[in-house]
N, C-alpha and C positions, 0 to 999 in steps of 0.2 A: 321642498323635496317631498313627493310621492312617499308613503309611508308602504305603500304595498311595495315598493321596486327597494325603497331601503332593505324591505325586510327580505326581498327576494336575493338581496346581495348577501345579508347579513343574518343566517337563520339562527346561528349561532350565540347572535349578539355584536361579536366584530367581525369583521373583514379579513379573512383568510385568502391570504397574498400566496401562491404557489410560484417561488422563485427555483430558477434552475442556474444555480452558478459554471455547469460545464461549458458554458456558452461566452465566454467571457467576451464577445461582441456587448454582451446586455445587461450582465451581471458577476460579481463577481465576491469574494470575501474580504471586508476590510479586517484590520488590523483589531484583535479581539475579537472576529467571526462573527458580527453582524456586515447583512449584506449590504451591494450597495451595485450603482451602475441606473442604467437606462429604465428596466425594470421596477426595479426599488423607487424611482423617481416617478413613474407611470402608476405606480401601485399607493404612494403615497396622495400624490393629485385626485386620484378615484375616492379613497377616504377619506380626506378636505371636501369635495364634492357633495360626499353622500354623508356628510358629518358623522362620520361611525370613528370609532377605533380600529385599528389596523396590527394585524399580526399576521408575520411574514413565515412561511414553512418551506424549506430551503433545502433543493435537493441538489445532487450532483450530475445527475441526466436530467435530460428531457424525457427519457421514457417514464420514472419516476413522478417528474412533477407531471405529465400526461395523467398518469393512473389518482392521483391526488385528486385532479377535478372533477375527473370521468366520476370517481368514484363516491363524490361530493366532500371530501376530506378536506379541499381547500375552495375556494367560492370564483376567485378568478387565477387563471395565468397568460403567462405568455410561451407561447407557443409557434415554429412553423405551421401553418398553414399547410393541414394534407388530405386526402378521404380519408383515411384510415382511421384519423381521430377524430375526423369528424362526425364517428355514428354514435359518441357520446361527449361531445362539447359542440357548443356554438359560437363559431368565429367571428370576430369582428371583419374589415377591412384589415391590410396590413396596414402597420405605421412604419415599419422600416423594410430595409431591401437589404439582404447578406449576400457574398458569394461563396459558393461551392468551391472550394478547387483542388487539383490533386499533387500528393509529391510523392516524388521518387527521386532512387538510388542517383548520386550524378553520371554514374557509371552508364545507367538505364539506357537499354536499348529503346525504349519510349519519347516520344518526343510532341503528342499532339495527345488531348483528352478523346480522340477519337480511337485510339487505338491501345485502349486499355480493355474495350470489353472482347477479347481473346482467349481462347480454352487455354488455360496451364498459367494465366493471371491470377493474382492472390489480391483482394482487395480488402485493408483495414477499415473498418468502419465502427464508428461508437453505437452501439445496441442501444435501438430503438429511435436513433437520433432520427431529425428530419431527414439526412442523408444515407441513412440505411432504408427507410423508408422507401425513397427515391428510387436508390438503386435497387433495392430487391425487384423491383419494378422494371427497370429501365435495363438494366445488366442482364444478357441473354449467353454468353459463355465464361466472362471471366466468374470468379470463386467469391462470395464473400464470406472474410473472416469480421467476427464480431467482439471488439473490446469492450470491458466493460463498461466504460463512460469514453463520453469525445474529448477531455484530455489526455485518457492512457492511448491514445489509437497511433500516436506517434512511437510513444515504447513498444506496444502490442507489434509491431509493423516490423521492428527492427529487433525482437526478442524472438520471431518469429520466420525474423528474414522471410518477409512478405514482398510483395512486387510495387504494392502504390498503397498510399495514407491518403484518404481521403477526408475530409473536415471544412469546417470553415475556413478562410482563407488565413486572417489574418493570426488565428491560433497555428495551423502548421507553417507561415514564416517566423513564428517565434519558436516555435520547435525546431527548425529549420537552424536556426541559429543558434539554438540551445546545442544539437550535438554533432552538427557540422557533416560534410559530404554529402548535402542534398541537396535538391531543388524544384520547383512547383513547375508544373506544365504550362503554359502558356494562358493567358483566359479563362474559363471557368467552365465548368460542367452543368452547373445551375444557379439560379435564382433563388435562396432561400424570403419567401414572403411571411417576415414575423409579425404574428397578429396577438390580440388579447385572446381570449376567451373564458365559456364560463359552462357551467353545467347542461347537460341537455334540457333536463327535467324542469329547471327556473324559465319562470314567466316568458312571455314573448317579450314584452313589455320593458324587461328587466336586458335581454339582451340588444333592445333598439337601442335603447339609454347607451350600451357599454358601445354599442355601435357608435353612436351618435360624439359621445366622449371622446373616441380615439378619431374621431376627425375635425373634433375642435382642436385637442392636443397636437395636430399635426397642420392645421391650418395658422394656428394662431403663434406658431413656430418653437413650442415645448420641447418637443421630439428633436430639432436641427439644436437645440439650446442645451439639452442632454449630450446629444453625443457630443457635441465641442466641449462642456464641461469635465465629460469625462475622458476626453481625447481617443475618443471613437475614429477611425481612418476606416475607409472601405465599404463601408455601411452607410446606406446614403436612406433618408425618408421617402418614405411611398407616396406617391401623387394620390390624392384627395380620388375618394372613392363615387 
């Protein structure tokens, strides 16, 4: 191991692991609140690797664990893949593939993700998530409303008697199930591409390596072995970059 790239990982000393448990495609809190998932397994493999110790800082958003890197507070996370974050982290390739998708009322006069972006539309979205992101972008009439993490956006939605919850998929069918009368629109609205990343400011060097890492982890079948382990559905690994 490169003693300049360990150090560029580990300025610290150990390896500060930026875990986002809103996300529960990738991570999530075990029993006694240390994390655990897909993440925590990619985060661990990275420390094994660069023989450091590893110490995890665990947020409830993605906007959160975002500002942790950007900010150098943590050294690597995992993240959507967007411009916006990327004018203070450096992405890898993704290693997995999320979907987008939306739910509404069963009631909803809606019926296609095409016909949601309408004036007098209310759309719940987790602040700063990958899909607020998106849509601030992509949504040119309907309204967004912003919860504060992408677990509450199902309550925010329906506290708020909003029009559509938009999130990961398979987080709003378990809400979905959780308080009954809903349903998700058809297909999806996007492609969430979740990648690692790592500080702007560190080495070039230091971000090839993390490059490099996450398409061994995904060739040599880590990634496909994670989510079956942790019974991942819907989330499928990203083809070799």
């Amino acid at each position: 191991m490169d003693k300049q790239i360990r150090q560029a990982f580990t300025p610290t000393g150990v390896l500060r692991a930026s875990i986002n448990v809103g996300n529960p495609i990738l991570a999530h809190r075990k029993e006694g609140g240390e994390p655990g998932g897909v993440s925590v397994d990619m985060a661990r493999a990275l420390a094994q690797v660069l023989e450091a110790d590893l110490e995890f800082v665990v947020f409830d958003s993605a906007g959160k664990s975002v500002e942790a890197v950007t900010n150098e507070d943590a050294d690597i996370g995992f993240f959507a893949v967007d411009p916006v974050r990327g004018a203070g982290i450096n992405f890898t390739a993704p290693y997995v593939l999320i979907e987008g998708a939306y739910l509404v009322a069963e009631g909803s006069p809606l019926q296609d993700n095409s016909e949601v972006d309408r004036q007098g539309t209310r759309v719940a979205v987790g602040k700063g998530s990958a899909y607020d992101l998106y849509l601030t972008r992509e949504l040119k009439h309907a309204e967004i409303v912003r919860a504060p993490t992408s677990p509450a956006v199902v309550d925010t939605y329906l506290a708020q008697g909003l029009d559509v919850a938009a999130g990961v998929k398979q987080q709003l069918e378990a809400d979905a199930a959780r308080v009954g009368g809903q349903r998700l629109l058809p297909g999806r609205f996007m492609v969430i591409q979740q990648a690692m990343g790592m500080p702007k400011p560190r080495s070039a060097q230091a971000a090839a390596f993390l490059a490099q890492f996450v398409e061994q982890q995904k060739t040599s079948g880590f990634v496909a072995d994670a989510l079956r382990r942790h019974g991942i559905q819907g989330a499928s690994v990203a083809p070799a970059a």
